[in-house]
Every structure is written in C-alpha cells, then in structure tokens.
C-alpha positions in Angstrom: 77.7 -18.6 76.0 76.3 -16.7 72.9 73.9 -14.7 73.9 71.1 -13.7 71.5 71.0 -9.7 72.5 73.7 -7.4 74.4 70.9 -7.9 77.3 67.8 -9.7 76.1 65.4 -11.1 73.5 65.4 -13.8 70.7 66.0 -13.1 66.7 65.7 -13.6 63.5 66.1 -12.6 60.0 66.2 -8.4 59.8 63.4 -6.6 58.8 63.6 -5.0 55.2 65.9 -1.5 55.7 64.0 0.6 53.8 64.7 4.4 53.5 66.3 5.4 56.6 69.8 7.4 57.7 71.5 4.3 57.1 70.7 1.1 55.3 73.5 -0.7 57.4 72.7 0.5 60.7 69.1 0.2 60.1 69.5 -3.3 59.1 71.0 -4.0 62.5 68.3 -2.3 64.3 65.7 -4.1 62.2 67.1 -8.0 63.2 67.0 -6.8 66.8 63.7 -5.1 66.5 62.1 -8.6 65.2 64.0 -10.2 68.3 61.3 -7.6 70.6 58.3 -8.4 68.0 58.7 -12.3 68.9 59.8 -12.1 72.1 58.0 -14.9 74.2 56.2 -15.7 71.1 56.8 -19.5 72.4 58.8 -20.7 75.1 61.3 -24.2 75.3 59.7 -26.7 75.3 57.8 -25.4 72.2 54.8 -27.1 73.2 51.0 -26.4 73.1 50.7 -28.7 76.5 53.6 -26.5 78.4 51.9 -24.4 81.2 54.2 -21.4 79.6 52.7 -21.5 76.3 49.4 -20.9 77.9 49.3 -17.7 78.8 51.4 -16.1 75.6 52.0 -12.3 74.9 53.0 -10.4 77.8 54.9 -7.3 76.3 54.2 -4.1 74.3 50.5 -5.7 74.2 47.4 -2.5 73.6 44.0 -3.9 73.7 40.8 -1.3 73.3 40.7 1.0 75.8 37.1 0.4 76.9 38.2 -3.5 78.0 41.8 -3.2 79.5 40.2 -0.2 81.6 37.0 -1.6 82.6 38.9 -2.3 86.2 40.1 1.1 86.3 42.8 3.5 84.5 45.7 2.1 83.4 48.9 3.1 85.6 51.8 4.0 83.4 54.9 2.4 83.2 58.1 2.7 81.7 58.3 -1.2 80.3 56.7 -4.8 81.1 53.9 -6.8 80.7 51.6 -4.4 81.9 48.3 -4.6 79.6 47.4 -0.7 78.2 45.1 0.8 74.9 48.0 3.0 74.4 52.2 3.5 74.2 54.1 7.1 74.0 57.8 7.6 73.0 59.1 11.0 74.0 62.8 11.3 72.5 65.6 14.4 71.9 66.7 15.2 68.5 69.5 17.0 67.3 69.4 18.8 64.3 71.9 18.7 61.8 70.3 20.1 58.5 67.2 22.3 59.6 66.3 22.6 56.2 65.9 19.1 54.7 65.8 17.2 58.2 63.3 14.2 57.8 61.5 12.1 60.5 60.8 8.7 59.7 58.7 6.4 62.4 57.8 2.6 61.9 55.4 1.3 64.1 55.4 -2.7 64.7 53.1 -5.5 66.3 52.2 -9.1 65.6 48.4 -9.6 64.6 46.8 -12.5 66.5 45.5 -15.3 64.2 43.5 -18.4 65.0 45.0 -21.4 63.9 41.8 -24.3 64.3 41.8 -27.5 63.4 38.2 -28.4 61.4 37.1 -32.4 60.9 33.9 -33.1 58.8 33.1 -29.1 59.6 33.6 -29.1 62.8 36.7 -27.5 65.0 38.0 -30.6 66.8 41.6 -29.5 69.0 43.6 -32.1 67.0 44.1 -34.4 64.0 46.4 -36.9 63.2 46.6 -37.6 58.9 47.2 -40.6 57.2 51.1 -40.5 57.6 50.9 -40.2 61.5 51.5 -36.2 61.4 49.5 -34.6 64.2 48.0 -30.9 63.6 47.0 -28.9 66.2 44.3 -25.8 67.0 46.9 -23.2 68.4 46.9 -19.3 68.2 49.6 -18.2 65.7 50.2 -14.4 64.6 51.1 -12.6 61.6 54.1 -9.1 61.5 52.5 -6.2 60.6 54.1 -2.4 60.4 53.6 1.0 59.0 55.7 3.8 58.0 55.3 7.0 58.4 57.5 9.8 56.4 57.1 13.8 57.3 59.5 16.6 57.4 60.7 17.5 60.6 58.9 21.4 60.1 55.6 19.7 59.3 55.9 17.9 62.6 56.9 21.2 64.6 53.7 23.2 63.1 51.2 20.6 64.2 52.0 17.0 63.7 50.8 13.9 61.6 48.1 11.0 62.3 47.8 7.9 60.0 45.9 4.9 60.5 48.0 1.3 61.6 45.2 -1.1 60.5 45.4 -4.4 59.5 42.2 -6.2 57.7 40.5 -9.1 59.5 40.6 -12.6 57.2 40.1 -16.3 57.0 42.5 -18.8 54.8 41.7 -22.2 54.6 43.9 -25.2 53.7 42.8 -28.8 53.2 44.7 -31.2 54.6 46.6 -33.0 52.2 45.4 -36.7 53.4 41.7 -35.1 53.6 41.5 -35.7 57.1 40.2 -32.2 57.9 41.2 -28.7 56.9 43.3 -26.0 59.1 41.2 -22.6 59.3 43.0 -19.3 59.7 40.8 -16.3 60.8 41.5 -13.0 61.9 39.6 -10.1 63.5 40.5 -6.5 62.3 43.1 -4.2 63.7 42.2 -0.6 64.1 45.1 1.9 65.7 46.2 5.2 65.1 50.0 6.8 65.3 50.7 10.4 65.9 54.1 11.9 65.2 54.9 15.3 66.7 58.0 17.5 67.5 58.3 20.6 69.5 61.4 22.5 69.3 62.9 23.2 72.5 66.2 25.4 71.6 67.8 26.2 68.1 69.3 22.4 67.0 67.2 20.8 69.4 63.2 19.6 69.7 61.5 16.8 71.4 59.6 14.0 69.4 56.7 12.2 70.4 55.2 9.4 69.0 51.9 7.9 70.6 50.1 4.8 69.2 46.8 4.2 70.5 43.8 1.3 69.9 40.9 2.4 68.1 39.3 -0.4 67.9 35.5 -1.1 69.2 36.1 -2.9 72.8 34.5 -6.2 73.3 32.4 -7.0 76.1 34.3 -6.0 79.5 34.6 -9.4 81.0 35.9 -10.6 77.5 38.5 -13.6 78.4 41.8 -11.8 77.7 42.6 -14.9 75.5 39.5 -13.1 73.2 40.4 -10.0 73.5 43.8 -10.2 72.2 42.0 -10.7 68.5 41.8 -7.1 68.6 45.3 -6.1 70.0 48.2 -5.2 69.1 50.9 -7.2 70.3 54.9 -6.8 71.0 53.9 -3.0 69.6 57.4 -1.3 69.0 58.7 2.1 67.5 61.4 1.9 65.1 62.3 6.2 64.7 65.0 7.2 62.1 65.9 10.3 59.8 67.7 12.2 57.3 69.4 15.2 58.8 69.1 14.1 62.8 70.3 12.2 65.5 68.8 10.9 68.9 70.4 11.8 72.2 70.6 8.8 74.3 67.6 8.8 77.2 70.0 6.0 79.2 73.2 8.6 79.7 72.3 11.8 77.9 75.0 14.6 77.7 75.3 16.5 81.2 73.8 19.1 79.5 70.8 17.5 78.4 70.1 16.0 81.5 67.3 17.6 82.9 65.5 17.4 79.3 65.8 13.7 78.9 64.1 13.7 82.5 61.4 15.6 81.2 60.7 13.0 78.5 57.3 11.1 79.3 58.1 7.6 78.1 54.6 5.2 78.8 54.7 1.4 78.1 57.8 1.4 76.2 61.4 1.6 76.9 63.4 3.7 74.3 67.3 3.2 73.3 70.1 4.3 70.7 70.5 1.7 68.5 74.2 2.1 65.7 78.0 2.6 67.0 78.3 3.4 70.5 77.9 6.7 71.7 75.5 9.4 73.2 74.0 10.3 70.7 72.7 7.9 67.1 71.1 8.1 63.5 68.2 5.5 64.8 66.0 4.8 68.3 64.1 1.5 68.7 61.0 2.2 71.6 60.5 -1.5 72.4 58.4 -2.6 75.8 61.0 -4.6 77.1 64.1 -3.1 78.2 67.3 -3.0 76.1 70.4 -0.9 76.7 71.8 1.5 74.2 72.9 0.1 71.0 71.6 -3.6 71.4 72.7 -5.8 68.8 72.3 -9.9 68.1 75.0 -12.0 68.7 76.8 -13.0 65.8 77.0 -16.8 66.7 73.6 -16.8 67.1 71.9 -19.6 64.2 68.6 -18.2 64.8 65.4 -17.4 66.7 64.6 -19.3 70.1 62.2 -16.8 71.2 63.2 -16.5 75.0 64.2 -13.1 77.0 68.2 -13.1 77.4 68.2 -16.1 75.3 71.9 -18.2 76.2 71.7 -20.0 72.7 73.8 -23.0 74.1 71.7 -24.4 77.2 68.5 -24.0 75.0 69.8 -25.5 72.0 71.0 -28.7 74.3 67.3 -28.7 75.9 65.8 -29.0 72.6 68.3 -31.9 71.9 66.8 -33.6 74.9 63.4 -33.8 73.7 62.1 -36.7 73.6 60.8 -37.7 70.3 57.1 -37.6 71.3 57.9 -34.3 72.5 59.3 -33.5 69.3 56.2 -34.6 67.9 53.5 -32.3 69.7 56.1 -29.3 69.3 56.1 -29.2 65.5 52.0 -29.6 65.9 51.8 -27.0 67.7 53.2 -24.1 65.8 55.7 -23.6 62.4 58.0 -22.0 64.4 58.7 -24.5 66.6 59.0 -27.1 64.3 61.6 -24.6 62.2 64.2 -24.6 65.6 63.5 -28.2 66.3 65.0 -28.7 62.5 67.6 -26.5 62.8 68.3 -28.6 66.5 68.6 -31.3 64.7 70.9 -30.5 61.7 73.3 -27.8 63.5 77.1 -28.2 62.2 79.8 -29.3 65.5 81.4 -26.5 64.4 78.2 -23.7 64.7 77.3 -25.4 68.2 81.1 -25.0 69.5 80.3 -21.1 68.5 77.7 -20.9 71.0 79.9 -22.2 73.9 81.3 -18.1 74.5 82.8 -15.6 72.8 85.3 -12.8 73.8 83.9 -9.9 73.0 86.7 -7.3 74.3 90.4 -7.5 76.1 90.0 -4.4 77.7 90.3 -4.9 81.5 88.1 -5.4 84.0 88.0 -2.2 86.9 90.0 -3.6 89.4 88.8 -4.9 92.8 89.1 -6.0 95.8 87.4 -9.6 96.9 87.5 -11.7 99.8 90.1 -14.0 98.3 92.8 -11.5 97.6 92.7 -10.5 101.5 94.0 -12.6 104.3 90.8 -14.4 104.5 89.9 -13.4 108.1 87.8 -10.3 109.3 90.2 -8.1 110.4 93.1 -9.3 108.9 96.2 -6.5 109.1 97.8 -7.8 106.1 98.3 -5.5 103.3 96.2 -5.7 99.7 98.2 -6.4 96.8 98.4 -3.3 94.0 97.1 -5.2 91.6 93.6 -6.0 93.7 93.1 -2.5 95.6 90.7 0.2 93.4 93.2 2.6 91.5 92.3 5.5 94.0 93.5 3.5 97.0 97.1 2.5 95.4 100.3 4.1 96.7 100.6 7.1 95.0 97.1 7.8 94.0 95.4 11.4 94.7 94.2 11.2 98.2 96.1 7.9 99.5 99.4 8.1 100.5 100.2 4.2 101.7 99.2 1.0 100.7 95.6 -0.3 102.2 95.2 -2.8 104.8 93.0 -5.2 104.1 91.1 -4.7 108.1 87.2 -4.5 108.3 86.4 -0.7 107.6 82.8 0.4 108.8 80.2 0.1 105.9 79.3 3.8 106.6 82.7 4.2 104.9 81.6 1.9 101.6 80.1 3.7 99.1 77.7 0.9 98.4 76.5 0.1 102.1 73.5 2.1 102.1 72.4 0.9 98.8 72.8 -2.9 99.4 70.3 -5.0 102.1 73.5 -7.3 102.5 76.8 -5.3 102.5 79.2 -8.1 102.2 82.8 -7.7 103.8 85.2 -8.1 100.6 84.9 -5.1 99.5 87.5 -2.5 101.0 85.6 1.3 101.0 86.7 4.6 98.9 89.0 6.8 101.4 87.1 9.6 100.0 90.1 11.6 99.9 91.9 10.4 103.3 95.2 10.5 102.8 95.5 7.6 105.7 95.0 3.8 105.3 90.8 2.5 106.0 91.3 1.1 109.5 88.3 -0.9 111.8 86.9 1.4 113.9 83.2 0.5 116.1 81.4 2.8 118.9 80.8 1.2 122.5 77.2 1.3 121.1 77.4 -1.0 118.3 79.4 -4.0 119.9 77.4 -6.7 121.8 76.3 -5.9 125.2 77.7 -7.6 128.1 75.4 -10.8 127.9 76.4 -11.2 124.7 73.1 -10.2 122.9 74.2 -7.4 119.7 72.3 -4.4 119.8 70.2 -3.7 116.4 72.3 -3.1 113.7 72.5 0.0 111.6 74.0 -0.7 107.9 74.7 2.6 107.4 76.9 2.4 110.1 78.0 -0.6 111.9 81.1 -1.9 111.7 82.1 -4.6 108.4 82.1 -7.3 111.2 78.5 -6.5 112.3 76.8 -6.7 108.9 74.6 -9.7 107.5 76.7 -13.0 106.6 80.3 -11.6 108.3 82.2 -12.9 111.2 81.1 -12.5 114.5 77.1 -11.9 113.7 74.9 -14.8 115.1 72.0 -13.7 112.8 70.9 -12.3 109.4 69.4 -8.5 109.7 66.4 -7.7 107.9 64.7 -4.6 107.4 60.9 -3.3 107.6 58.7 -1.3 106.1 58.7 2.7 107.5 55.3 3.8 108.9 53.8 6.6 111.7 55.0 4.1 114.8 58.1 2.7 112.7 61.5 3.5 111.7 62.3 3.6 108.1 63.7 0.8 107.4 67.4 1.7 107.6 67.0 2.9 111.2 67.8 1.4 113.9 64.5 -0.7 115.4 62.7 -0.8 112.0 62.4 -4.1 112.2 61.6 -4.7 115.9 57.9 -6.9 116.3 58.2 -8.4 112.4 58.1 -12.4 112.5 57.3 -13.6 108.2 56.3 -17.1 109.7 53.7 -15.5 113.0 52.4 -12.3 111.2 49.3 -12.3 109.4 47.3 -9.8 107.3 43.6 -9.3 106.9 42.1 -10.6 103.5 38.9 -10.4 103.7 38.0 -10.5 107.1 40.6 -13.6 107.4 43.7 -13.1 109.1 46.5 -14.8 106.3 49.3 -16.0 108.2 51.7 -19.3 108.0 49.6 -22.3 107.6 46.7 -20.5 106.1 45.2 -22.2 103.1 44.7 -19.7 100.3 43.8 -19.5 96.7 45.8 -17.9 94.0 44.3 -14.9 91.9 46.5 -13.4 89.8 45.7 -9.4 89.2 44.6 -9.8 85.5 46.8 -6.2 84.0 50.0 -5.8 85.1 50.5 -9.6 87.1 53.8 -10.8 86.3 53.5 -13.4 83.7 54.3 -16.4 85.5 52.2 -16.0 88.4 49.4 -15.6 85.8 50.2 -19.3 85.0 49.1 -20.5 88.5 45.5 -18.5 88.5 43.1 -20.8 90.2 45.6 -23.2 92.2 45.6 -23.5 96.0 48.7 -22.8 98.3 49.5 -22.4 101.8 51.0 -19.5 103.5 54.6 -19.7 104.4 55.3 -16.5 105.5 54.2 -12.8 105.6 57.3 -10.4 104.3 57.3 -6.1 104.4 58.8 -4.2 101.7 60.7 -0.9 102.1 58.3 0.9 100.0 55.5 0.4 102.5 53.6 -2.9 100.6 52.8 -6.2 102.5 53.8 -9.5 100.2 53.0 -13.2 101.5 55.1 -16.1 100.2 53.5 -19.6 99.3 54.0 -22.7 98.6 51.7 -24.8 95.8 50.0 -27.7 97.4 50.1 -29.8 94.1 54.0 -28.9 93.7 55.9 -32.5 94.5 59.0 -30.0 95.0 57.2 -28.0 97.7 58.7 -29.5 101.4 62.2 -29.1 99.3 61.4 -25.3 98.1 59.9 -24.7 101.6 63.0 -25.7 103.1 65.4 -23.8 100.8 63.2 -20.3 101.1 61.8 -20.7 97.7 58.6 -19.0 97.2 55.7 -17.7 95.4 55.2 -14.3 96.0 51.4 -12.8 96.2 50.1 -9.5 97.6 47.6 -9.9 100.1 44.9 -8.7 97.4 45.3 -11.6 94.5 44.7 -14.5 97.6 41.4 -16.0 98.3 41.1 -17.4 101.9 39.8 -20.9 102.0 39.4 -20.9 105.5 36.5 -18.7 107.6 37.7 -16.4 110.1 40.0 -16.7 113.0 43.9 -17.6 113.9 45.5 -19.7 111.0 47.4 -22.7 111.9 50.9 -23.0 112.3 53.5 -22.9 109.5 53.6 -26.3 108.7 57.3 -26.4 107.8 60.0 -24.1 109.0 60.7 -21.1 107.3 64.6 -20.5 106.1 67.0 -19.5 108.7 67.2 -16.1 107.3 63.8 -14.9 106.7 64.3 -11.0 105.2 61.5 -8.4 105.2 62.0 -7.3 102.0 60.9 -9.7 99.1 61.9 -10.2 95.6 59.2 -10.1 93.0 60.3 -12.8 90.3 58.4 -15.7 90.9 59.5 -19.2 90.7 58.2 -21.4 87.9 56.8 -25.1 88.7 59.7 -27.6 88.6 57.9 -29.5 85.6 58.1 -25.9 83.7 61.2 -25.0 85.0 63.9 -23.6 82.2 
C-alpha cells in the first residue's frame, strides 16, 4: 500500500523553496515538512463528534513556560507528545566554503484559531442554513514560519535572536443564508529563535537552534484546550545553507561518532533530508521521528493527516461513511471536507496506485525461517544455500559445511539476549566456528525428574526451552531487578510475580485484579490516546513489572461492550499506578473477574488500545 512518508506522517502541497542549497531538494523537504506541521491535525473519521478529534495536537506543541511547568520541570526528550515551553536542535556541519558558507533556519508551527459559530450574537455550537448545510464551532489553525539568514562566522562569534510572532486577530463572515455568522479569533504568538555555531575542528562546528515561548502564561490551572491559544503547535526546524552540509545524527561517519553523541537534541528529532547518504545539503528537526531522507510517496493524492498514513485502507474508510457522517465531517473543518471530495471523485486508475508499489529489486538479506527447516525442533536435516545467512554457507569465512537445521542454544543467537521471546527459526551466527551449530543443553537446564523445568535462562537455555518452542509447558516472563531480585534476565527474576494476584498501593488502597479504579491521565507527557479516556472507570485486570524497574497495571473500560472479548484476548489499557483513582476504601480487592490470558508477561507494552467505536 502507498504509504504517505518513508516512515510516518500525512502531506500536502510543498512549502514555497525559497533560497536555500537547492530549490529541488528543498522542495522535497518542504512537502514532507507540511506532512509534520499537520500531522494529527484531524483523524478518520474527520469528525467533530469522534473521541480522537477531542483531544488534537499532541506533537512539537510549546506552551509558556510558566503553565506547562506549573507541575514541575519539564523532562526532556528526544521526540513525542510530551508538552514543553521550549525545543533545541544540536546538528554537525561540514564546511565546504569557510568564506561565503551561509546558514539558513526556518522555524514552523500552526497558530490555533477559534472557529465559533454566532446566531443573533450569540455563539451557539451549530447552525444549519437555509439549504440544509450544517456549520460547526471547531478549533481550526493557521501555518506560520520565519526565516532566519546569517553567515556562518556571525553565528560562530556570538549567534543571532529574532522574534517568531504571529499577531492575534478576529475575521468574521456572515453566513450567506443570514442564519448567523462564523467568528475567527486568535490570541497572539510570542517566541523567540536563536541560531548559534561553535566550531569544533577546522571544517567542522556544531549548530544549535533553540526556539522558546515568550509569551505571558495564563493562569496555571488553564484547561490545556485554553492554553494552546498561546502555543505553538507541530513546531519544526527546517536548517539549510550555502557552502555546508549536515552529517547525519542517525549513522554519522565512524569518525564523527562520539560528536553526534554529544549533540543535545530536546523535543525534536533531527534527520538528513536530499539523496541518500551520511552526510546532506538540508536537515528537518521535526517532533516526530522520521529516518534520514524521508520523502512522500509519490502515489500519494493528498493529505489524510494520520502518522504512517497507508493511503489505501483510509481512502476505503472514508468511502464507507455514511452520508450523515459525511455530513458532520465537512461541518466540522475545511479540511475534512477537502479529502471527503477528493474520496469521492478519485480516478480507478489513482486508487489502483495506492494498492503498493515496488520501490527496489534489490534483495532481501537472506534468512533462515521456520518453514525452510524440517518443521520439527531438532530436525537433522540440512538448510538449503539459498535460506542459511551468507556467513554460514559452504565456503564462507569461518564455516566449512553446510548447517543443520537442529535447535542451537539461544546463548549462541546473536539476538537472544535482546528479544523477551527468542523464537526457534532463526539458526545463530557461528561466530567464526568452523563446525556446523549443533543442540547442545547442560543437566541443569532440562526438566527435573518429576517433570517440572527449572527456571529458564534466555541467555542460555537451549532453542527447545525458550517461550512458544516445543517441549516448554509455559510462557517465561521476566521481572523487574531490585535489592532482593535478580535482574530480570537471571535466573529467579521472576519467582513470587502473579499480574492477576499482585497489587500495588495507591493511595492507601491496595490496586489489584478486580479493583475498581478511575482513569487520570498524567496531563504532559500522557500518551495521546489514554488522554482520551480521562475521567472513565475501569477495573483492574492485572498488575505487570517492567525491566526498567516501573510498576504498570492493565484495565479494562467498564462502558467498553468489547471488554469480556478484550479481557479474554489480553488486550489492555495500560496505566501507572499514579494516573488511577481508587473507587473503593482500603483493604483486599476482589478477584479478577475474568481470567487473565494464558501467557501473562511482566513486561508491558505502552501503546494503548483505542475504544472499538474509535478504532482505525
């Protein structure tokens, strides 16, 4: 399917190119740069009623200082949705031409505007005209940027500041029916960039650009759907030049290594953009993560404003509105209504684009999976040439004979350490044996006598021993390392954990399976969807470690029809302990009251499943 970006983001139209090292390759840059600037502008299914398009704006967002740390300092980050009053992009430039190089920097963010509906004077949240075409009060915004232009020696003696303001406003538009009117209003924007370089050897300096709010906060317990009249939103550093080039911060030369570490990168995320290579003529800082030279897909018709964006699946979800649906969407926003029209009037031929696209023939790294093998653990057959990884062929440096296709210990798999679920299809580096991988297992790692397997250690327990593979009666999990525990790849780190008969204090109230609890969402740095389910009650399903040391508890909505179905397929919400309010007063919760999934692990991932309704 046609993907909007290499690895993310929606699009549209490219910015202007304007003076740069390259109209072309700034162009490109530009069209993926408005992809981050409208990212989750507005989610499918384009409508003001959605539970998504209630809590808009997650990325790049920098409100005053004086609100988004009224709770405390901000913690930084590389990327995300985490709320900040600042964002810093530390990058490595080559220089080419020392006495003409040039450093250009555009800094970009959508201003928040108020789009309310008024009738007789008065705002009303809807109004239908004489034709049967509803309007709705929604919050829209508006693209702003500024440039900033400065040789590269002015930078090294000192640095420039310039203001990145936009001026507050009100437009108003009569209905043409005279039903009502639609009232626009913004508050000012007040930032400030500063663009600095230090040189670091001859050809080579550092860059920093840092973008703060310098607007006047307003009052600390300011909903944040206020506050964000003052913020800058999907903020986003576009840095280009005459006479330079960027070194990649993603896989920097090995000789540039420890520099690029040194880079302090806060709130943003920067990458190469042009023709592939280490080193470019243009770096976007964007607060979502990108790889190195992103670029839009060229089947792509046009913006549908949703991270890695598969053009195809959202395009026939559109087609599926119903027409009421239809309706409220085009209310709610001019956007929406622009990819409902385009929906509607797409050639067969542009829509057959978006079905896939090869992008290269160039093969794939061979490797070995569980169908090329015999299909039983332990199998003696031998692995076809064209499955077994290059360095394990006959003939290759350090392997002298074909490889046999028999469970190797994971300690011998270059990924078992890494991986919570080592799987068995995967036949280990030799690392330089000039031998065939054969099984081998210790007395200590089989099953004892009665039959009951001693804990198992991935790091070094047999193929047959790990999670999922033949012969092992359970999952393993792992737990959290502390003063009386084993970290959590040792051996008895996760002796005493039960997720459905732990609990955890909250309050005095010990939060176990069964316990009724109410969601509350940390307000910075929540991830966006659990924000959507502020204020709704749950029950505890089970209580889950992590390896770095943090306690997570998994619910289930009460008001979800889906929940017995989610319960019994392991899908949860995931909350820690501090962003749940008990609703019961202290003493033992009650018992889960469905059964947790057969394989329960102690580590827990953080995405968070929307409600089915809201599903995409």
């Amino acid at each position: 399917m046609a993907e909007a970006l290499a690895e993310g983001g929606t699009k549209s139209a490219a910015t202007r190119g304007g003076a740069g090292p390259s109209p072309g390759v700034f162009e490109q840059l530009g069209a993926v740069a408005d992809a981050v600037l409208y990212e989750g502008y507005l989610l499918y299914p384009y409508r003001r009623s959605s539970t998504k398009n209630r809590v808009r704006w997650q990325f790049g967002v920098l409100f005053p200082r004086d609100w988004v740390e009224a709770d405390g300092p901000v913690t930084p980050g590389v990327s995300g949705s985490a709320d900040s009053w600042y964002q810093q992009t530390e990058c490595l430039l080559r220089v080419r031409q020392r006495d003409s190089a040039r450093v250009r920097v555009r800094v970009r963010y959508l201003q928040m505007q108020r789009k309310q509906m008024e009738e007789a004077g008065r705002p009303v949240e809807s109004l239908r005209g004489d034709d049967g075409t509803v309007h709705l009060t929604f919050d829209e915004a508006l693209p702003r940027e500024c440039e900033i232009e400065a040789p590269l020696d002015e930078l090294l003696r000192g640095g420039r500041t310039v203001a990145v303001s936009a001026a507050a406003g009100e437009d108003v538009e009569p209905l043409p029916d005279g039903t009502g009117r639609v009232v626009r209003s913004r508050e000012e924007i007040r930032a400030e960039t500063t663009v600095t370089a230090e040189r670091l050897s001859d050809g080579l300096c550092r860059i920093r650009v840092r973008t703060r709010n310098t607007a006047p906060a307003p009052a600390p317990r300011t909903p944040r759907d206020e506050a964000l009249r003052r913020a800058l939103i999907a903020t986003h550093t576009l840095i280009g030049g005459d006479g330079v080039e960027f070194v990649s911060l993603i896989d920097p030369p090995a000789d540039l290594e420890a520099l690029v570490r040194a880079c302090r990168n806060e709130f943003t995320f920067p990458v190469l953009g042009g023709e592939a290579g280490d080193t470019g003529p243009v770096l976007l800082s964007a607060p979502i993560i990108l790889p190195d030279h992103p670029r839009v897909a060229p089947e792509s018709p046009g913006d549908l404003h949703d991270a890695a964006e598969i053009d195809e699946i959202l395009t026939l979800r559109t087609m599926l509105l119903t027409d009421e649906e239809k309706r409220e969407a085009r209310a709610t926003d001019p956007r929406a209504a622009a990819i409902l029209d385009r929906v509607d009037t797409m050639p067969q031929e542009v829509f057959e684009r978006l079905h896939g696209a090869v992008r290269s023939l160039t093969p794939a790294t061979p490797t070995v999976s569980a169908d090329r093998l015999s299909g039983v653990v332990g199998s003696p057959e031998p692995v076809t040439s064209a499955a077994a990884p290059a360095d394990r062929l006959p003939g290759a440096v350090g392997s002298q004979e074909p490889v046999t296709s028999a469970a190797a210990p994971a300690d011998r798999s270059p990924g078992a350490v890494r991986s919570l679920t080592p799987s068995t299809d995967r036949v280990p580096d030799a690392f330089g044996s000039a031998a065939p991988v054969t099984p081998t297992a210790s007395a200590d790692r089989l099953p004892d006598a009665a039959g009951s397997p001693a804990p198992v250690n991935p790091a070094s327990a047999p193929a047959d021993r790990l999670p999922g593979a033949v012969g092992s009666p359970e999952p393993v999990t792992f737990a959290t390392a502390s003063a009386d525990r084993p970290a959590w790849w040792q051996e008895g780190a996760d002796d005493g954990l039960s997720p459905t008969t732990d609990t955890v204090l909250v309050d005095g109230v010990p939060l176990g399976g069964g316990s009724p609890v109410r969601l509350r969402p940390r307000r910075r740095g929540a991830d966006a969807q659990d924000m959507f389910l502020a204020g709704r009650t749950a029950e505890v399903a089970a209580v889950f470690h992590d390896v770095d040391g943090s306690v997570h508890l998994a619910v289930t909505l009460d008001d979800d029809p889906a929940a017995e179905l989610n319960n019994w397929y392991g899908r949860f919400h995931y909350f820690r302990p501090d962003e749940l309010e008990p609703l019961e007063p202290a003493g033992s919760p009650d018992e889960p009251s469905a059964p947790a999934p057969a394989a329960a692990p102690a580590r827990h991932t953080s995405d968070s499943e929307t409600p089915a309704a809201e599903a995409e």
